[in-house]
Z-matrix of the N, CA and C atoms (Angstrom, degrees):
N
C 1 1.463
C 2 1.528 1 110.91
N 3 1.532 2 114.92 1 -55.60
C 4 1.782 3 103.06 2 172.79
C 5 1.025 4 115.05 3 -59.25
N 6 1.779 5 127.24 4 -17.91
C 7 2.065 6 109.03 5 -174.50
C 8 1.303 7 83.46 6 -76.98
N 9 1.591 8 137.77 7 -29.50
C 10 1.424 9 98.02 8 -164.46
C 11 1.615 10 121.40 9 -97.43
N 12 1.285 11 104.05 10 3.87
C 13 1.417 12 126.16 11 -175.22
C 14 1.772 13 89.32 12 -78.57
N 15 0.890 14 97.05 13 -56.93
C 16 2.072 15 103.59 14 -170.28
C 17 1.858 16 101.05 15 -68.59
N 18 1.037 17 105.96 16 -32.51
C 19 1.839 18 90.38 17 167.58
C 20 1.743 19 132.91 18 -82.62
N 21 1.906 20 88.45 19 -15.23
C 22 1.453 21 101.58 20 166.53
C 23 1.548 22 111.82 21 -63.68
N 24 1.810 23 95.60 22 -47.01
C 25 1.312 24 104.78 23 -179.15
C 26 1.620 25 136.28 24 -35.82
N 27 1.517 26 91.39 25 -51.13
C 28 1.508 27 131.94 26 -175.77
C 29 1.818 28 102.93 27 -70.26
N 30 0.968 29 104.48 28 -48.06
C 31 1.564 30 97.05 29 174.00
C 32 1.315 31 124.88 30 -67.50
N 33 1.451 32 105.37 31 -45.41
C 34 1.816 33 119.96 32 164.41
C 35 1.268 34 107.78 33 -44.53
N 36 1.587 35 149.43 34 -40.99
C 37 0.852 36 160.30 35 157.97
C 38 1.370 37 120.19 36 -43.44
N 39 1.268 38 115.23 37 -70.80
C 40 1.869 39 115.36 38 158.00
C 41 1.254 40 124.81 39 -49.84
N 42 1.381 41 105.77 40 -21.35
C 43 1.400 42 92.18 41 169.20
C 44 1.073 43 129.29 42 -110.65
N 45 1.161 44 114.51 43 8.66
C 46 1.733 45 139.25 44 158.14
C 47 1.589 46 102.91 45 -78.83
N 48 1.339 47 120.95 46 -53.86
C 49 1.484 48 100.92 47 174.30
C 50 1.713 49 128.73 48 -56.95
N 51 1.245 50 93.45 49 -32.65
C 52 1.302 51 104.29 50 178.38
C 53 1.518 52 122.57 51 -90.49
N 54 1.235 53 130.09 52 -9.17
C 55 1.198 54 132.19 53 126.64
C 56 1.546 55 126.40 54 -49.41
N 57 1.167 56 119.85 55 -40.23
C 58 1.473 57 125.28 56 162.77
C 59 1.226 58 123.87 57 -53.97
N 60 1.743 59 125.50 58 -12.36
C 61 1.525 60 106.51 59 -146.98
C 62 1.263 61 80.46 60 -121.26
N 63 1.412 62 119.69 61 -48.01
C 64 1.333 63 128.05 62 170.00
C 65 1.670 64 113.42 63 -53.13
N 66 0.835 65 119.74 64 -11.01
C 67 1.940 66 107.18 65 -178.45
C 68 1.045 67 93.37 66 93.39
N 69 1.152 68 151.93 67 34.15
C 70 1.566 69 129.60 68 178.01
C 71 1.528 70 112.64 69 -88.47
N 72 1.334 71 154.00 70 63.42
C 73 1.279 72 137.17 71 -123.09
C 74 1.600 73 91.69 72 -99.17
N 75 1.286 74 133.09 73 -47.57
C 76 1.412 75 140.91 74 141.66
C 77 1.623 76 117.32 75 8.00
N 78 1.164 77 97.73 76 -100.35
C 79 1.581 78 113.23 77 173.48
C 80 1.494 79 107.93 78 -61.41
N 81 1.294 80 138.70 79 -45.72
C 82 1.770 81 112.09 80 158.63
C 83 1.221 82 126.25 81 -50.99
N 84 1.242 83 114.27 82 -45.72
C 85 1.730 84 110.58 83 -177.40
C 86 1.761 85 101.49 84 -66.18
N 87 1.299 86 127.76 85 -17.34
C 88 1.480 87 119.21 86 175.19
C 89 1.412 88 97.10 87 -94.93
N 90 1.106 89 145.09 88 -30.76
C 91 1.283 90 143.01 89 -166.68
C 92 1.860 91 111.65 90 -76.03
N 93 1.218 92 92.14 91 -43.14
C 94 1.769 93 116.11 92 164.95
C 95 1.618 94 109.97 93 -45.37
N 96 1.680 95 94.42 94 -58.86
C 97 1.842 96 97.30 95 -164.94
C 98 1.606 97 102.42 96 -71.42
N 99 1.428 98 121.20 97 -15.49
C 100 1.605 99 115.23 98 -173.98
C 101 1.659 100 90.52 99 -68.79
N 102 1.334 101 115.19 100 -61.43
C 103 1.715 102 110.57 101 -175.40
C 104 1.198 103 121.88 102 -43.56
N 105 1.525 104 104.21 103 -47.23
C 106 1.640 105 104.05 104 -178.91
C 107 1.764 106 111.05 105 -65.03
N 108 1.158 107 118.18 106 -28.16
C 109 1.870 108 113.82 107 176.74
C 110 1.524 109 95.58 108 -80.83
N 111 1.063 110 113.83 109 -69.58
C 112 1.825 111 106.82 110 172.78
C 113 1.778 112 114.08 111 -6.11
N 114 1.455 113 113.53 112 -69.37
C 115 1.623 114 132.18 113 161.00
C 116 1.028 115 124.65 114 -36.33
N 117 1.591 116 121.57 115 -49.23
C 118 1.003 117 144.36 116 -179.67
C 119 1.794 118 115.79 117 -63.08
N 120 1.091 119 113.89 118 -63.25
C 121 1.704 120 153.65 119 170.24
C 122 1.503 121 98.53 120 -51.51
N 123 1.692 122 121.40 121 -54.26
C 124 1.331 123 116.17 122 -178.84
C 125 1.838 124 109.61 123 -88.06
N 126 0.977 125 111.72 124 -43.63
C 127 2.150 126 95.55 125 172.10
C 128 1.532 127 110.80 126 -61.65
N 129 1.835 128 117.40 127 -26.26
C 130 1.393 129 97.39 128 -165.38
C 131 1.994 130 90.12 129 -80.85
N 132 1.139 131 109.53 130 -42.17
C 133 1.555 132 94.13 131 -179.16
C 134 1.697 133 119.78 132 -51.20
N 135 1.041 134 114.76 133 -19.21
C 136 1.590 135 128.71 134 -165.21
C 137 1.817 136 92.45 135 -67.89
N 138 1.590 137 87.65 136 -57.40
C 139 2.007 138 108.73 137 -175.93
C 140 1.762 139 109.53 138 -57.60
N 141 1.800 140 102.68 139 -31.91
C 142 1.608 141 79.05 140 164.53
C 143 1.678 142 120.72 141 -84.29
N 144 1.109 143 99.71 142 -21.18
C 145 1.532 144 106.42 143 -176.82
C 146 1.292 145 113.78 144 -66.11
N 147 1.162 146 126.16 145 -21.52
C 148 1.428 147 131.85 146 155.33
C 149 1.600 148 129.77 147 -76.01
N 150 1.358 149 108.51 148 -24.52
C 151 1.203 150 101.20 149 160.06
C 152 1.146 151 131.10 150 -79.35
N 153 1.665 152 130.43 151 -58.44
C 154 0.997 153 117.01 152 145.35
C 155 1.582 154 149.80 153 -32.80
């Protein structure tokens, strides 16, 4: 599940740069918010995994 979480990652990333280079300001600012919940989604699961 994390290799494929980290290649989702990795692509979200390329295509955030490449939305960037091209002007796409649209599709980066959505491409951005997938990473930032991704982050979000993976520490809060981390925080239950620690509690339990």
């Amino acid at each position: 599940m994390m290799v494929e979480q980290d290649n989702l990652e990795q692509q979200l990333m390329r295509a955030l740069q490449e939305a960037d280079a091209t002007g796409d300001c649209l599709i980066a600012a959505l491409l951005s918010q997938c990473l930032d919940l991704m982050h979000h989604r993976t520490a809060s699961s981390e925080r239950i995994a620690a509690v339990n």
